[in-house]
PyMOL commands that place a pseudoatom at each C-alpha (Angstrom):
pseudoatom trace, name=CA, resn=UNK, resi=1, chain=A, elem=C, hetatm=0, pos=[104.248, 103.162, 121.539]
pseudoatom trace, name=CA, resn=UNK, resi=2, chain=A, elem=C, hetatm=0, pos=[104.605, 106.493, 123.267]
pseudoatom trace, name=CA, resn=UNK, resi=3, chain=A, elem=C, hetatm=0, pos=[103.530, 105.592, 127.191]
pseudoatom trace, name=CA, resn=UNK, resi=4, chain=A, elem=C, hetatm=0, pos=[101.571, 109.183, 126.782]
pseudoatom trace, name=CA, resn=UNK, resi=5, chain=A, elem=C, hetatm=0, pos=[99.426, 107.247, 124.254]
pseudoatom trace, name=CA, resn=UNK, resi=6, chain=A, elem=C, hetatm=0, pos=[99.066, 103.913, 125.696]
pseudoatom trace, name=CA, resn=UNK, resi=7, chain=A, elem=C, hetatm=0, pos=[95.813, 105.068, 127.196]
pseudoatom trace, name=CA, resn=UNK, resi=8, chain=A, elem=C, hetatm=0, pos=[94.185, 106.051, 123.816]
pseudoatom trace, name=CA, resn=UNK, resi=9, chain=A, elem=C, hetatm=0, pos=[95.643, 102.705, 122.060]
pseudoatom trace, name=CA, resn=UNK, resi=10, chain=A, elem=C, hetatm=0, pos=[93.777, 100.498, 124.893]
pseudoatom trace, name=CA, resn=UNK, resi=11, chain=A, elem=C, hetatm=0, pos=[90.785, 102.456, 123.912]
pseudoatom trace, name=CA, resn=UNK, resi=12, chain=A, elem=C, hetatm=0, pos=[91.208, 101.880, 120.385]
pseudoatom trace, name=CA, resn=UNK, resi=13, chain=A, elem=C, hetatm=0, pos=[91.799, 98.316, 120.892]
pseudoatom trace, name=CA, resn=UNK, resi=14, chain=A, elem=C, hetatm=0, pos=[88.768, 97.775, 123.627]
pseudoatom trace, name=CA, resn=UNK, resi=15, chain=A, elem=C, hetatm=0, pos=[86.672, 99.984, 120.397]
pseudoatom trace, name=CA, resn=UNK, resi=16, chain=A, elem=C, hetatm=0, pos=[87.568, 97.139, 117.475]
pseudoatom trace, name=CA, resn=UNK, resi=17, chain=A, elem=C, hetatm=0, pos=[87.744, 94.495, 120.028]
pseudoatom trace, name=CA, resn=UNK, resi=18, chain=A, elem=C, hetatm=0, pos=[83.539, 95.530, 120.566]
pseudoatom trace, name=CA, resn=UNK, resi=19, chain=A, elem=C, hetatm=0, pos=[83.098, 95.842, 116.921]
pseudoatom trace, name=CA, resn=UNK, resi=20, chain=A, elem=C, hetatm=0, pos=[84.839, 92.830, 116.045]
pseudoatom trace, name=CA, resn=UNK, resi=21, chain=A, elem=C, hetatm=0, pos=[82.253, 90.777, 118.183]
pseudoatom trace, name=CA, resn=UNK, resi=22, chain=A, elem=C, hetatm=0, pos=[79.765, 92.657, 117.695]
pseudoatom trace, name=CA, resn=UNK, resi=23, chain=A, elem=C, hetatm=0, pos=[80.144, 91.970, 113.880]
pseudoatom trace, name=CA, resn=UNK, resi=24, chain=A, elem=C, hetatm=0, pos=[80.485, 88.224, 115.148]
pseudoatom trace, name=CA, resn=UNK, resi=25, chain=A, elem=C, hetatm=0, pos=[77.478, 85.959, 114.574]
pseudoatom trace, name=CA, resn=UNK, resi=26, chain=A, elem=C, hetatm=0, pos=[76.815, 83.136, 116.737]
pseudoatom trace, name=CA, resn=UNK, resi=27, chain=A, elem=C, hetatm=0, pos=[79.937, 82.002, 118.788]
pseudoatom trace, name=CA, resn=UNK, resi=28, chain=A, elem=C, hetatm=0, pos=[78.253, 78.607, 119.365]
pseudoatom trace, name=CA, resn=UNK, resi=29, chain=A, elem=C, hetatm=0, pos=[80.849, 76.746, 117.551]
pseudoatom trace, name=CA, resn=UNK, resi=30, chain=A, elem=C, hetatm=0, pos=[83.538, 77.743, 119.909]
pseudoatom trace, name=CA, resn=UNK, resi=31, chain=A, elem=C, hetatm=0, pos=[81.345, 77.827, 123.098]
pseudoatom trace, name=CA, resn=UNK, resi=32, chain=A, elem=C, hetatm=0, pos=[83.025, 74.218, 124.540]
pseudoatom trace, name=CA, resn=UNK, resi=33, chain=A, elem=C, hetatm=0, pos=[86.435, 76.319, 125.011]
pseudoatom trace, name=CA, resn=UNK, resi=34, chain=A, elem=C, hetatm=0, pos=[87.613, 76.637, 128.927]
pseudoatom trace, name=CA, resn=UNK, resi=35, chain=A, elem=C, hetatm=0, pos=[88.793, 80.051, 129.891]
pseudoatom trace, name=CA, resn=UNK, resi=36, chain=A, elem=C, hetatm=0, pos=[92.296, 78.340, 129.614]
pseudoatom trace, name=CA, resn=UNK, resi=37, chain=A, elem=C, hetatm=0, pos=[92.512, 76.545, 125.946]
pseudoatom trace, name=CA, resn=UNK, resi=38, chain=A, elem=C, hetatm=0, pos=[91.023, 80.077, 124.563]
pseudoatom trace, name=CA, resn=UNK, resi=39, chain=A, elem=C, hetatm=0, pos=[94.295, 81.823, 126.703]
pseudoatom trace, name=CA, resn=UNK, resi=40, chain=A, elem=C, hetatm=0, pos=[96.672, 79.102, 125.121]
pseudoatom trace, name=CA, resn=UNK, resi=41, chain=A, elem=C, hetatm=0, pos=[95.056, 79.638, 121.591]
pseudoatom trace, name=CA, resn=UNK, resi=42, chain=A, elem=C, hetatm=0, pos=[95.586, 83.120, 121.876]
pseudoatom trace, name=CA, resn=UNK, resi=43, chain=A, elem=C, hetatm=0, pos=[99.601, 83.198, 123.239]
pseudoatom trace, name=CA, resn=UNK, resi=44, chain=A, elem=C, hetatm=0, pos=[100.158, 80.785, 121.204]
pseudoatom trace, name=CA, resn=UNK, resi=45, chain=A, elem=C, hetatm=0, pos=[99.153, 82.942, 117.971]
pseudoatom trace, name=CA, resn=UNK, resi=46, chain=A, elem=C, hetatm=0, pos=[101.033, 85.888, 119.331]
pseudoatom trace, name=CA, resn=UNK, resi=47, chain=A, elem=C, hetatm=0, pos=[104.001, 83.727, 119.843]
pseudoatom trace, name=CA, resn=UNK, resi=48, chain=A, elem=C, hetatm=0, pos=[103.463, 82.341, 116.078]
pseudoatom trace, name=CA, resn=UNK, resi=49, chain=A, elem=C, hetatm=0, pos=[102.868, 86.074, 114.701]
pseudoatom trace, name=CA, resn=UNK, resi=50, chain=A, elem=C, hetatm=0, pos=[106.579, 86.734, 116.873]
pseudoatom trace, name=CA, resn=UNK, resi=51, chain=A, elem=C, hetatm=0, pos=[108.395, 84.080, 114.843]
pseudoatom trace, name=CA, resn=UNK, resi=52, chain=A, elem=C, hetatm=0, pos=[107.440, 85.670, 111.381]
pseudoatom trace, name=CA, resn=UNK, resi=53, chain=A, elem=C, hetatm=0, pos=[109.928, 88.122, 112.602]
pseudoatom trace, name=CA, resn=UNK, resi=54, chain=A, elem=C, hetatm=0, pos=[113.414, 87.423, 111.691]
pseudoatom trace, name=CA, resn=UNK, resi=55, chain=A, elem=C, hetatm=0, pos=[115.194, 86.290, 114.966]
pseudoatom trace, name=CA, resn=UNK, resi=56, chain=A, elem=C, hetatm=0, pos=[118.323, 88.500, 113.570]
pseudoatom trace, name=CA, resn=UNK, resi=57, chain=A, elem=C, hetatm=0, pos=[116.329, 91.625, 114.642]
pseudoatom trace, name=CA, resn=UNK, resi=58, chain=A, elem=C, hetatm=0, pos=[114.731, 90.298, 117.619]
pseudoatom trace, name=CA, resn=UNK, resi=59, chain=A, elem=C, hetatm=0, pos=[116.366, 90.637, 120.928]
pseudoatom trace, name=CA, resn=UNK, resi=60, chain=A, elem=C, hetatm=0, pos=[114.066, 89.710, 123.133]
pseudoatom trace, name=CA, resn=UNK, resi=61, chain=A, elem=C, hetatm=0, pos=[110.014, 88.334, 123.229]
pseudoatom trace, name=CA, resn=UNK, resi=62, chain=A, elem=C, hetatm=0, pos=[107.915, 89.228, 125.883]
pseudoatom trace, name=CA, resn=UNK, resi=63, chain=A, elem=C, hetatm=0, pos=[104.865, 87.564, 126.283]
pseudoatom trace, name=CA, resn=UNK, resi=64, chain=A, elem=C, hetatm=0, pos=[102.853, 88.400, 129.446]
pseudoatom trace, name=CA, resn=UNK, resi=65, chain=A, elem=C, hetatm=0, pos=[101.719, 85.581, 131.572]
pseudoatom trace, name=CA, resn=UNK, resi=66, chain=A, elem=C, hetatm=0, pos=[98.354, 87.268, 132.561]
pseudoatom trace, name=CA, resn=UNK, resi=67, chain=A, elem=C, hetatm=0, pos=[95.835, 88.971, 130.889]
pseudoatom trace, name=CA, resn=UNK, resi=68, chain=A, elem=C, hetatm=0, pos=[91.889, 90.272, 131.333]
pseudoatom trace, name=CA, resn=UNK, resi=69, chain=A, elem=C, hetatm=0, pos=[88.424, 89.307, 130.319]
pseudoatom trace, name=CA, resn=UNK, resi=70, chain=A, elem=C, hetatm=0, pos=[86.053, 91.327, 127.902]
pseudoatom trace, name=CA, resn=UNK, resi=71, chain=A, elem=C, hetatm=0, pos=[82.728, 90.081, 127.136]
pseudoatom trace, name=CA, resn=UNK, resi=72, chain=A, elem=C, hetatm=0, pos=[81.727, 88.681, 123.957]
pseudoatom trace, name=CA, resn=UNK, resi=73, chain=A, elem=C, hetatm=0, pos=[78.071, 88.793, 124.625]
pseudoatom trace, name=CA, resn=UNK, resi=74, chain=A, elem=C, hetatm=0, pos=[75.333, 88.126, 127.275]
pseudoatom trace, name=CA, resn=UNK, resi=75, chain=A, elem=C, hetatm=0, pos=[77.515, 84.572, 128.187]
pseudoatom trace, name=CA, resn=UNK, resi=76, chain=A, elem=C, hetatm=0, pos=[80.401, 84.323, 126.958]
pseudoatom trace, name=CA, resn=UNK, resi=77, chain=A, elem=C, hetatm=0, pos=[84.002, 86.069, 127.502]
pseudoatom trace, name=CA, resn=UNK, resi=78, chain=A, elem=C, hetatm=0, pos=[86.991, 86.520, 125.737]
pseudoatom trace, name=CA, resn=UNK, resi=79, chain=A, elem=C, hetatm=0, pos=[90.921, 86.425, 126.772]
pseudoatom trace, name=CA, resn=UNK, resi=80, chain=A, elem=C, hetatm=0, pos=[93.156, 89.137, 125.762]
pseudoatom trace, name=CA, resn=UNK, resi=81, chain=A, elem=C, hetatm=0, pos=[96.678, 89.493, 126.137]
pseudoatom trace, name=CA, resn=UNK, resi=82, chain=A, elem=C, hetatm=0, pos=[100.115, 90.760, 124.869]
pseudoatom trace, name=CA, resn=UNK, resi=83, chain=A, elem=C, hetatm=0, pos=[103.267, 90.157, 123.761]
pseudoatom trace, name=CA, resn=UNK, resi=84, chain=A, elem=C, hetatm=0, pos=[106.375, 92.513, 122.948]
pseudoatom trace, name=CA, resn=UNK, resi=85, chain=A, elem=C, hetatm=0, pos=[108.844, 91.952, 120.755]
pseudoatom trace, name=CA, resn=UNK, resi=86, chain=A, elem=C, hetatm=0, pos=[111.915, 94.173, 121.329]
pseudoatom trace, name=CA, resn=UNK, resi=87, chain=A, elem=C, hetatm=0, pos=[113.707, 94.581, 118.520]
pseudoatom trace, name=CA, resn=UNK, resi=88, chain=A, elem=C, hetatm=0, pos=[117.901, 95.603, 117.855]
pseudoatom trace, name=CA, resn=UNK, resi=89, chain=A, elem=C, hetatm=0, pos=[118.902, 98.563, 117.897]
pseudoatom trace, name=CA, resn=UNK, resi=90, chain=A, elem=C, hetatm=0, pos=[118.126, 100.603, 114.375]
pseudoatom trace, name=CA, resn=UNK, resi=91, chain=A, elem=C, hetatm=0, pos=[115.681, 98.260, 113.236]
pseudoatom trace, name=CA, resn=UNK, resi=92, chain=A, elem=C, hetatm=0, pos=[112.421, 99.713, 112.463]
pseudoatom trace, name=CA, resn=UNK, resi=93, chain=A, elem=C, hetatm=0, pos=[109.240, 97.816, 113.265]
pseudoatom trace, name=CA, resn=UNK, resi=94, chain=A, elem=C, hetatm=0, pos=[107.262, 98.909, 110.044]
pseudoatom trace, name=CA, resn=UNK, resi=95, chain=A, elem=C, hetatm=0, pos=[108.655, 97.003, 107.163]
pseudoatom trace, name=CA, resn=UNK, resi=96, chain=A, elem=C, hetatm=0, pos=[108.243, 94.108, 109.951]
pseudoatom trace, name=CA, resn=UNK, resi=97, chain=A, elem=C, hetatm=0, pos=[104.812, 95.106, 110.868]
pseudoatom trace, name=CA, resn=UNK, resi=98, chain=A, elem=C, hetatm=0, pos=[104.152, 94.702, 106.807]
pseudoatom trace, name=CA, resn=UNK, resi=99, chain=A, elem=C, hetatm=0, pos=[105.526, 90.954, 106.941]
pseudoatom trace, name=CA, resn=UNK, resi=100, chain=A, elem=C, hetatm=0, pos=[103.122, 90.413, 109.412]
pseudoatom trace, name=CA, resn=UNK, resi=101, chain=A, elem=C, hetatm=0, pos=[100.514, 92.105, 107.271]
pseudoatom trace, name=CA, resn=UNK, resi=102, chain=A, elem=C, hetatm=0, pos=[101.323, 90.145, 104.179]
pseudoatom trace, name=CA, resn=UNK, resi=103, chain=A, elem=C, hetatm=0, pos=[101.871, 86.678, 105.981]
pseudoatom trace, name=CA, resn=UNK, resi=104, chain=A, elem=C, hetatm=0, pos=[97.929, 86.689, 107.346]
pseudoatom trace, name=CA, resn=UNK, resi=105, chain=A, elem=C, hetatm=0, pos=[96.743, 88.516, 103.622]
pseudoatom trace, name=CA, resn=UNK, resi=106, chain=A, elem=C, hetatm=0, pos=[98.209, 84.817, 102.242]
pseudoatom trace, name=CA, resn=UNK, resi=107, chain=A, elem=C, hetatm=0, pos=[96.111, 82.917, 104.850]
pseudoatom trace, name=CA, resn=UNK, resi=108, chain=A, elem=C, hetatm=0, pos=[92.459, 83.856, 104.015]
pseudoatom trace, name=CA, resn=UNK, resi=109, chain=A, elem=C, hetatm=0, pos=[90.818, 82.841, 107.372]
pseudoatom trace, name=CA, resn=UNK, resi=110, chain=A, elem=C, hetatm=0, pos=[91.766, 86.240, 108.658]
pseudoatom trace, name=CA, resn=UNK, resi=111, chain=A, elem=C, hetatm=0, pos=[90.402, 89.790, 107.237]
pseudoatom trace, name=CA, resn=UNK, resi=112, chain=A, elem=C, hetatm=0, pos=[93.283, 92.361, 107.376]
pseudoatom trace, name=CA, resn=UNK, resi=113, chain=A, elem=C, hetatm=0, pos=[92.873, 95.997, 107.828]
pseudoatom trace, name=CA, resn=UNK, resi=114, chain=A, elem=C, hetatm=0, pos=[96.109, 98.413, 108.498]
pseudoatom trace, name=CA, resn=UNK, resi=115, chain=A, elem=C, hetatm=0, pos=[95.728, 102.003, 109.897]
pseudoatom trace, name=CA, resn=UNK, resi=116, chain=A, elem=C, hetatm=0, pos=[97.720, 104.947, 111.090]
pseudoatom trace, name=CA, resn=UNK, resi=117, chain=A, elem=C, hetatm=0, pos=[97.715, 105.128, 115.083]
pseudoatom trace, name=CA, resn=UNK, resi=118, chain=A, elem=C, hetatm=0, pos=[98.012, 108.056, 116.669]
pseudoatom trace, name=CA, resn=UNK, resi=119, chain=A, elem=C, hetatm=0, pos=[101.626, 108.549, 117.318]
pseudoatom trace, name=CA, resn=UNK, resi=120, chain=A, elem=C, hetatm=0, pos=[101.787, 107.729, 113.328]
pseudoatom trace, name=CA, resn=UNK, resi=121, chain=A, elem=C, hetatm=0, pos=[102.383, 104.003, 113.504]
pseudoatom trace, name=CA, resn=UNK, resi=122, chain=A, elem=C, hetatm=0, pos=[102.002, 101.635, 111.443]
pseudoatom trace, name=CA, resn=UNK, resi=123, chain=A, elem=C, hetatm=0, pos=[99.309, 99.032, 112.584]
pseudoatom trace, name=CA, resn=UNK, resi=124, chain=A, elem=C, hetatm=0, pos=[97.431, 95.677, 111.455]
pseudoatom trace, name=CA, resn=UNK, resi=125, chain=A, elem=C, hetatm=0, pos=[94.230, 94.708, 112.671]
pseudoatom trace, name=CA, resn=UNK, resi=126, chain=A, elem=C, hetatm=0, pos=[94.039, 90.737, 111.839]
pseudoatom trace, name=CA, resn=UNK, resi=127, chain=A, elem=C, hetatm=0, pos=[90.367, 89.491, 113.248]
pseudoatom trace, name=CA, resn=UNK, resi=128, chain=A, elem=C, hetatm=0, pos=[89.239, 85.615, 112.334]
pseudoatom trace, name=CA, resn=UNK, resi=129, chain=A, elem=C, hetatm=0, pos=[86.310, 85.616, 109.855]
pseudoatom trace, name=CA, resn=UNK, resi=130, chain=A, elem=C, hetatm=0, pos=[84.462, 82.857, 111.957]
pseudoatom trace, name=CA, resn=UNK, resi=131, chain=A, elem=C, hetatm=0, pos=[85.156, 83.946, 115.555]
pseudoatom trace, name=CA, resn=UNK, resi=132, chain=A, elem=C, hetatm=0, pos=[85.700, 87.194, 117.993]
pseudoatom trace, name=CA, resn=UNK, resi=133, chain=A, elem=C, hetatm=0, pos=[89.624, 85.834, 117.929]
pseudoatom trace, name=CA, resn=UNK, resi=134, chain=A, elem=C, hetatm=0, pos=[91.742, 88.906, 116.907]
pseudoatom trace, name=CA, resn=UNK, resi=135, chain=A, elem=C, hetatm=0, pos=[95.076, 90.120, 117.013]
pseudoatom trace, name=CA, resn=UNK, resi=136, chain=A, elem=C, hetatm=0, pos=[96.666, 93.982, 116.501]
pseudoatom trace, name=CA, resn=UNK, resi=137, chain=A, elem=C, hetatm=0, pos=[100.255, 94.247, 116.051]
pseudoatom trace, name=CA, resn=UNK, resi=138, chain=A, elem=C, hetatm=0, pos=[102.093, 97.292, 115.367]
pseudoatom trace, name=CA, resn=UNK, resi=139, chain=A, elem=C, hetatm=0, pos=[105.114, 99.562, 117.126]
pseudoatom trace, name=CA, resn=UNK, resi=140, chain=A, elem=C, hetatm=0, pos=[105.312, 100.167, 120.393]
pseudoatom trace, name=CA, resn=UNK, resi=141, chain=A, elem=C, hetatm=0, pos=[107.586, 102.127, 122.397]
pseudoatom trace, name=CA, resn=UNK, resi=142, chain=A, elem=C, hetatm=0, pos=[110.283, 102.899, 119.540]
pseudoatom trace, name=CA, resn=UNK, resi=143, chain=A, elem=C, hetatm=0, pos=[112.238, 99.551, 118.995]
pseudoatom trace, name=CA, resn=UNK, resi=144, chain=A, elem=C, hetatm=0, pos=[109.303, 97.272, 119.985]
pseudoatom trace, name=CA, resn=UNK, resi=145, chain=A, elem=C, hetatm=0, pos=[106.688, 95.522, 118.622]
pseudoatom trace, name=CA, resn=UNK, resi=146, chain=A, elem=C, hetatm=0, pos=[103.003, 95.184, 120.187]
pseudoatom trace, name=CA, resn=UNK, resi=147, chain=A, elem=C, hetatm=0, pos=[101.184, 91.844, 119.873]
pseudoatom trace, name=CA, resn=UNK, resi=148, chain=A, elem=C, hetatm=0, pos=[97.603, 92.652, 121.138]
pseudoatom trace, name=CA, resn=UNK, resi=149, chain=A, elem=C, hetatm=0, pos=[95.452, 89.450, 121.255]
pseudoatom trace, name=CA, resn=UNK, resi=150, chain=A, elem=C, hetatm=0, pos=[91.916, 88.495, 122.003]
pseudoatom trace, name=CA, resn=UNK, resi=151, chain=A, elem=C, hetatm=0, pos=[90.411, 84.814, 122.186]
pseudoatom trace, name=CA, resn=UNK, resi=152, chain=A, elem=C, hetatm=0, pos=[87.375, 83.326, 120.520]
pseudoatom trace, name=CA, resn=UNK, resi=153, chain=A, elem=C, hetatm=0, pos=[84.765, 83.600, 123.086]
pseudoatom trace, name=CA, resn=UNK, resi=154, chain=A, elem=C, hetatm=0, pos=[84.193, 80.703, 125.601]
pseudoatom trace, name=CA, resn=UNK, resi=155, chain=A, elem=C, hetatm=0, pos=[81.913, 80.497, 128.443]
pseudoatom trace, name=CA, resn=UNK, resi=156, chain=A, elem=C, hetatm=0, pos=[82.960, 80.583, 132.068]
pseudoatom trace, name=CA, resn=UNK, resi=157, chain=A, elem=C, hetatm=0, pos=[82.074, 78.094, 134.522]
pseudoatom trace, name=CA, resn=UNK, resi=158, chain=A, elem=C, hetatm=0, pos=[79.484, 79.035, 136.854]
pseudoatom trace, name=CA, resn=UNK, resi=159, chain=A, elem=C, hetatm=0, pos=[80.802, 81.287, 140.086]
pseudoatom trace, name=CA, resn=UNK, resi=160, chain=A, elem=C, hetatm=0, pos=[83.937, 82.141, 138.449]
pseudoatom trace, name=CA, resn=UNK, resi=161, chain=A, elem=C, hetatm=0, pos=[84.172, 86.222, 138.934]
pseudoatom trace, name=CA, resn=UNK, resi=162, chain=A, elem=C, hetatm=0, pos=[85.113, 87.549, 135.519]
pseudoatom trace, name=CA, resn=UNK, resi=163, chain=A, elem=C, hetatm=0, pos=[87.229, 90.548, 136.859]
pseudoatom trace, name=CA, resn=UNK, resi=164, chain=A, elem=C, hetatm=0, pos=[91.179, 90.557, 137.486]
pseudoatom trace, name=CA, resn=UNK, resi=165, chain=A, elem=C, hetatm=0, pos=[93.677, 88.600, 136.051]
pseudoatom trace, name=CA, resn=UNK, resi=166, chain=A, elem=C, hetatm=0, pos=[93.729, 85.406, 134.296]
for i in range(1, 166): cmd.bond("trace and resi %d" % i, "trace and resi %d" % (i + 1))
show_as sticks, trace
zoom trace
């Protein structure tokens, strides 16, 4: 994705990310998850969604160690994070994107909606149909891949500040 519209994709995200558990009912089924099973859930998906990639096009993965917080509700959070998957030179990311697309169509615990962002690029919006856990992945800067995730919704422990990194 274009660094110039970065900005306006985080917005997009942070928009469907609201909707999405907004949309959710009640998140008491996943409400025993710590802060860090729902951040290992979530990598762990974005590292799954990286291997449906053929490893002959990917040169590197890179998933980022830290991510933020966004509410889920009046008490609970969720984690999101992201990984990049840069991919060899001349290989475009939509056909891949597609896979991706198809793969979670097959599943059925996932609803699947695809949309144009606003550099033009291709995008999947994957969101569980039983919890706030989502994930968008489409191009990012030319030659990459964007894996954005977000958690199902957990509730921190009392005193821990929900702002910065975790």
């Amino acid at each position: 994705m274009n660094r110039k519209y970065q900005p306006l994709f985080l917005l997009a995200a942070s928009i469907w990310l609201l909707t999405a558990c907004a949309a959710e009912g009640s998140t008491d089924d996943v409400s025993e998850l710590t802060w860090q099973e729902a951040k290992a859930e979530a990598q762990a998906m974005e590292l799954r969604i990286a291997s449906m990639i053929p490893s002959s096009v990917i040169l590197s993965i890179d998933q980022h160690e830290k991510g933020g917080l966004f509410r889920c509700n009046d008490t609970q959070h969720t984690w999101t994070g992201t990984t990049i998957v840069t991919l060899t030179a001349g290989t475009s990311a939509e056909p891949l994107v597609k896979t991706v697309e198809s793969k979670f169509r097959e599943r059925g615990d996932f609803s699947v909606s695809t949309r144009r962002d606003i550099a033009d690029a291709y995008e999947v919006q994957i969101a569980s149909t039983s919890t706030a856990e989502g994930y968008i992945v489409g191009e990012g800067t030319p030659g990459t891949i964007w894996i954005d995730s977000w958690s199902p919704c957990f509730t921190l422990p009392d005193g821990v500040y929900p702002g910065g990194d975790f």
